[in-house]
C-alpha positions in Angstrom: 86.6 19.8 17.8 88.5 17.6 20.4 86.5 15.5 22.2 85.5 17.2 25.4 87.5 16.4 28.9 84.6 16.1 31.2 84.9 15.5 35.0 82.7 13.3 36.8 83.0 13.8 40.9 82.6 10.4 42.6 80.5 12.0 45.2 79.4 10.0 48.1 82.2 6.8 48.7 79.6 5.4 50.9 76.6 5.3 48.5 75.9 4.2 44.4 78.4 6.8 43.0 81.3 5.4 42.5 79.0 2.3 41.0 76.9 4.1 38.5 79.9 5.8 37.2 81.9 2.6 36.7 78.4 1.1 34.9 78.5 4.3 32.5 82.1 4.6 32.0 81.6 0.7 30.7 79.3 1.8 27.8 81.1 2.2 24.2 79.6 5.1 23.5 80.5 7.5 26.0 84.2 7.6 24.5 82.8 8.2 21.5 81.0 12.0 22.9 84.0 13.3 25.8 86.9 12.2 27.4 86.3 11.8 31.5 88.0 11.9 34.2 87.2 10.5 37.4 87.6 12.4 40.5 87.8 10.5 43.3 89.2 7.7 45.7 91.1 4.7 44.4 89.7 2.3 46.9 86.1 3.1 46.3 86.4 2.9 42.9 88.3 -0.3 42.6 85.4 -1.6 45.1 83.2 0.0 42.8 84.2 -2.1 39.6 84.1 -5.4 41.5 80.8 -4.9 42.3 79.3 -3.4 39.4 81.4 -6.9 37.4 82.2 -4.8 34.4 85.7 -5.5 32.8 87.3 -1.9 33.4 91.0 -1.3 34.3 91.4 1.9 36.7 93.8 4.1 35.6 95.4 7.2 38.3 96.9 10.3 37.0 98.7 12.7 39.0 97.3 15.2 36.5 95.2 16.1 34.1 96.6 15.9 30.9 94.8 17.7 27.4 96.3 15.3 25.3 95.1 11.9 26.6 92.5 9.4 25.6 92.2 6.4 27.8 90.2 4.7 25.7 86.9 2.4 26.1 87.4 0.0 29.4 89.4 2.3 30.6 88.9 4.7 33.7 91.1 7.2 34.3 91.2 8.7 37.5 92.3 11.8 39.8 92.5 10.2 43.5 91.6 13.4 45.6 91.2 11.0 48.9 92.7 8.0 50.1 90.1 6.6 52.6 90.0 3.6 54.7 87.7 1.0 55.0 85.7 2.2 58.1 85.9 6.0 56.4 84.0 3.9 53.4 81.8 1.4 55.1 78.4 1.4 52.8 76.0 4.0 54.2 78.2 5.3 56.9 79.6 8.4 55.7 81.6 10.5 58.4 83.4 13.8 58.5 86.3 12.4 56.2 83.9 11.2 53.3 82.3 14.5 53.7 85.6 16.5 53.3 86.3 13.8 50.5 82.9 14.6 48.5 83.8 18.7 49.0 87.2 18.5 47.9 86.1 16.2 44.3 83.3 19.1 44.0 85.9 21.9 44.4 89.0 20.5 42.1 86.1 19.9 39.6 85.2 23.5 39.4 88.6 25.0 39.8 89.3 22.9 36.2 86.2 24.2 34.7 87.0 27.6 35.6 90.6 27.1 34.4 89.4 25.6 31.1 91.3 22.7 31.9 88.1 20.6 31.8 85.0 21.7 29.0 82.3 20.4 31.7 81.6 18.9 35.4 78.9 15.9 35.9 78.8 15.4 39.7 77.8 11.9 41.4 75.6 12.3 44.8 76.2 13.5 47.8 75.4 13.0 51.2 74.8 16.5 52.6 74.5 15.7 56.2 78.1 14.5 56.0 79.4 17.7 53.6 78.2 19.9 56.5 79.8 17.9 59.1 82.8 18.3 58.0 82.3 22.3 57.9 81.1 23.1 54.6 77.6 24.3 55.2 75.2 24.0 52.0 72.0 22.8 51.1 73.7 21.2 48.5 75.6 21.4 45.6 73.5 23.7 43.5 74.5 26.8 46.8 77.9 25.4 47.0 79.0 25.4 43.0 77.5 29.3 43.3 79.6 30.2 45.3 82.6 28.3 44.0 81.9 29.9 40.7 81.1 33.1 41.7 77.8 32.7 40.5 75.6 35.4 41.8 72.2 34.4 40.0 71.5 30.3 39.1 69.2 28.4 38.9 68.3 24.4 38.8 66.9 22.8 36.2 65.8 19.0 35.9 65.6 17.6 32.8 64.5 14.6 30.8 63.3 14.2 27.1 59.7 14.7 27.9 60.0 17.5 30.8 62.0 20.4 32.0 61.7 22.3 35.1 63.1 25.1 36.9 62.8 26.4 40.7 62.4 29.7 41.9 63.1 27.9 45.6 64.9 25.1 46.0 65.7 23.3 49.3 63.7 25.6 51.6 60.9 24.8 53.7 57.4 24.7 52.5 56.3 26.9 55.4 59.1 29.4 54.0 58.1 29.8 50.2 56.0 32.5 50.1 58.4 34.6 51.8 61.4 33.7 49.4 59.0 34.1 46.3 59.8 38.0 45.1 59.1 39.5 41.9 63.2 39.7 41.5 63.8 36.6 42.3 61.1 35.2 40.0 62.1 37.7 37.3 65.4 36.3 37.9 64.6 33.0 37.2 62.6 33.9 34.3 65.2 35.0 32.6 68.0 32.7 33.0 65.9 29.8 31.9 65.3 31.6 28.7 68.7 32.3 28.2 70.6 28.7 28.8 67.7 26.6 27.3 67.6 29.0 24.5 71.4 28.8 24.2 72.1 24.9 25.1 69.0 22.8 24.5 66.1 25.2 21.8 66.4 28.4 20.0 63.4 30.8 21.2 61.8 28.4 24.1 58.4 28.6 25.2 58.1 29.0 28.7 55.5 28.6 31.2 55.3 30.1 34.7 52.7 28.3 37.4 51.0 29.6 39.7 51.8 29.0 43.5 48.4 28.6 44.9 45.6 26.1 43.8 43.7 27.7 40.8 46.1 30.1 40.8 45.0 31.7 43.7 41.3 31.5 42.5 40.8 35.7 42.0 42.3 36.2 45.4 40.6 33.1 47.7 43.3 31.0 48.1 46.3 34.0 48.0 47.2 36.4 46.1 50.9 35.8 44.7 49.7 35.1 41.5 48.4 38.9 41.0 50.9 40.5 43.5 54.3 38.8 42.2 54.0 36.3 39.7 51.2 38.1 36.8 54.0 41.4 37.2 57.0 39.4 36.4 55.3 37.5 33.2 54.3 40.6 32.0 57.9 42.0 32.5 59.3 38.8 30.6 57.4 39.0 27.9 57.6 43.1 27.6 61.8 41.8 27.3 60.7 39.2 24.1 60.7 36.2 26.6 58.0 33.8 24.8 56.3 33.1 28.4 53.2 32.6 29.7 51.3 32.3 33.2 51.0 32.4 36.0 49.8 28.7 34.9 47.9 26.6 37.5 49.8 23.1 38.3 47.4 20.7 38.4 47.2 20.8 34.5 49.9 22.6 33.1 52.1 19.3 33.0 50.3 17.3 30.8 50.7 19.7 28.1 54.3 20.6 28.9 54.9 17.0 28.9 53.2 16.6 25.2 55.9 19.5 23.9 53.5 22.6 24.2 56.3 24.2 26.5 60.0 23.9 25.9 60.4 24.6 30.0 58.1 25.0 33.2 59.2 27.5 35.8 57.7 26.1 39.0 58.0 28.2 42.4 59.2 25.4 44.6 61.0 22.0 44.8 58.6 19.4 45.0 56.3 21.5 42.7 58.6 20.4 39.8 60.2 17.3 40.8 57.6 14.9 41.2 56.1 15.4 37.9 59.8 15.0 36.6 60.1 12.1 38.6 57.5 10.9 37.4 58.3 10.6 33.3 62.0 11.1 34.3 62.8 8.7 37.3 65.7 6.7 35.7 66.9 9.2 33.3 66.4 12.7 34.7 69.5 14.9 34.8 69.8 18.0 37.2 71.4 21.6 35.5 72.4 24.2 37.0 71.8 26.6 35.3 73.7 30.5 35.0 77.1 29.5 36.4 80.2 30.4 34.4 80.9 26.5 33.8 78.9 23.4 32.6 77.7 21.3 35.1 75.3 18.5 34.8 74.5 15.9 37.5 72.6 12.9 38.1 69.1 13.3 39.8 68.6 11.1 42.6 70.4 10.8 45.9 73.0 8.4 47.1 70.4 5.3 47.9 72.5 3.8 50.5 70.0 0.9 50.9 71.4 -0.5 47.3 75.2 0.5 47.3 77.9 -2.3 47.1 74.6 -4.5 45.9 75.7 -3.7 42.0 72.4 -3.0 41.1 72.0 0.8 41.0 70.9 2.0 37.7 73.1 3.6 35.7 70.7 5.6 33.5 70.8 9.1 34.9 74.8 9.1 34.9 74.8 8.3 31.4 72.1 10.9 30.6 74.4 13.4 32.5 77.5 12.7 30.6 75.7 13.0 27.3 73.8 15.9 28.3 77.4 17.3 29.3 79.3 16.7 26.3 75.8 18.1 24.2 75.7 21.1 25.8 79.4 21.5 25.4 78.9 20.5 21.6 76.8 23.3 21.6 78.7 26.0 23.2 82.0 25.3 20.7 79.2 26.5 17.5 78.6 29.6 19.1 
């Protein structure tokens, strides 16, 4: 097949994206795997190159174009925003880097959905500035939902060692019982099973934790584990899903990590993301998983304290783009 046309949003023009992305776009190999195309701002990626001192010539289209192949040192570009210096002072972002960072998320989907583009890699975002500017998300997991259509999704993290999912994602901790239904967890279940079994492992072995300490400890601690979690396990597997829990957390991931499970279903954010953080920190890649389109971002936030300093870590870019242009690999065999 063609190599893949990939996007990569630029995300925040105030923080490391536009950095990280020149720093990956620099590596010989990722020509070899997709062709990509930046969306973005001209300024902040010329900025961007300067500081990152690789030896890159920016290229902008008016267009994206099937045909084309830039090349390696090359970085061909969609300017989406034309902001000025105060609207991209380092770790300052206002209401017009925030409209900026929507409208690079939203032409990035519209192309996927078209099938002008096999796959989206988004850079990070500030999302106190995204809802300033009137587009209210908890980030870009709700937001590409909804610009997809997506009823049902779910994020994944994932590194070589690790993969999680999350039944909640940026909710309060105060809030997660509530939000944990068997549906929803059933839901989530299922979704997992389907896009790691269809992008990453045939017939994946799951495991489910458990939300309270000991899972619940018969009852002592609470009771999801018997009220919502055991019921929806048992439904899984009843539907040939290879899964099993409700698992207790404080040991589950040292076998996951050692390859007993393919994937670990965990009922709230930080419940999966530190221990991916942990064997993942540089290289993790965020997934969102049960949207229409391929999307695969980097998984760390827009660390303002190093931008412009040009020495942001590149790692989880590049791990995003590959992952991309895998899982799009992938999906052209089917």
């Amino acid at each position: 097949m063609q190599k893949p046309r990939i996007v990569i949003t630029m995300g925040d023009p105030t923080g490391i994206g536009p950095e990280i992305i020149a720093r990956a776009l620099s590596q010989p190999g990722i020509g070899d795997i997709c062709r990509p195309l930046v969306l973005g701002d001209r300024g902040a990626m010329e900025r961007a190159i300067a500081v990152s001192g690789e030896s890159l010539e920016l290229r902008t289209v008016d267009a994206l174009q099937h045909g084309d192949d830039a090349g390696h040192g090359v970085i061909t570009m969609l300017a989406l925003s034309n902001l000025s210096k105060v609207e991209m002072e380092y770790g300052k972002p206002g209401i017009a880097a925030g409209e900026a960072m929507f409208r690079y998320i939203a032409e990035a989907a519209r192309l996927c959905i078209s099938g002008a583009a096999d796959a989206m890699v988004t850079g990070p975002i500030s999302k106190d500035a995204l809802n300033r500017a009137g587009h209210h998300y908890p980030g870009h997991t709700e937001l590409l939902a909804e610009l997809t259509g997506a009823k049902e999704f779910v994020m994944m993290l994932a590194g070589e060692r690790l993969k999680v999912t999350l039944v909640t994602i940026h909710e309060a901790l105060k809030d997660v019982p509530r939000l944990l239904t068997y549906d929803k967890l059933l839901s989530t279940i299922r979704i997992t099973h389907h896009d790691v079994n269809r992008y990453f492992r045939r017939n994946p072995r799951l495991a489910v934790l458990a939300l309270n300490p000991h899972c619940g400890e018969g009852g002592l601690f609470g009771d999801e584990e018997e009220r919502i979690i055991g019921p929806a396990v048992k439904t899984a597997k009843s539907e040939g899903i290879d899964v099993a829990g409700p698992l207790s957390a404080d040991t589950l991931f040292h076998f996951a990590s050692q390859g007993r499970y393919d994937a670990v279903v965990c009922m709230y954010h930080d419940q999966g993301l530190i221990p991916l953080k942990l064997l993942h920190f540089d290289d993790g890649v965020n997934v969102t998983l049960g949207l229409p389109i391929i999307r695969t971002s980097v998984d760390h936030g827009t660390a303002y304290d190093l931008a412009g300093t040009g020495t942001a870590s590149a790692r989880s870019m590049t791990a995003a783009i590959r992952m991309a242009a895998e899982m799009t690999r992938v999906k052209s065999e089917e």
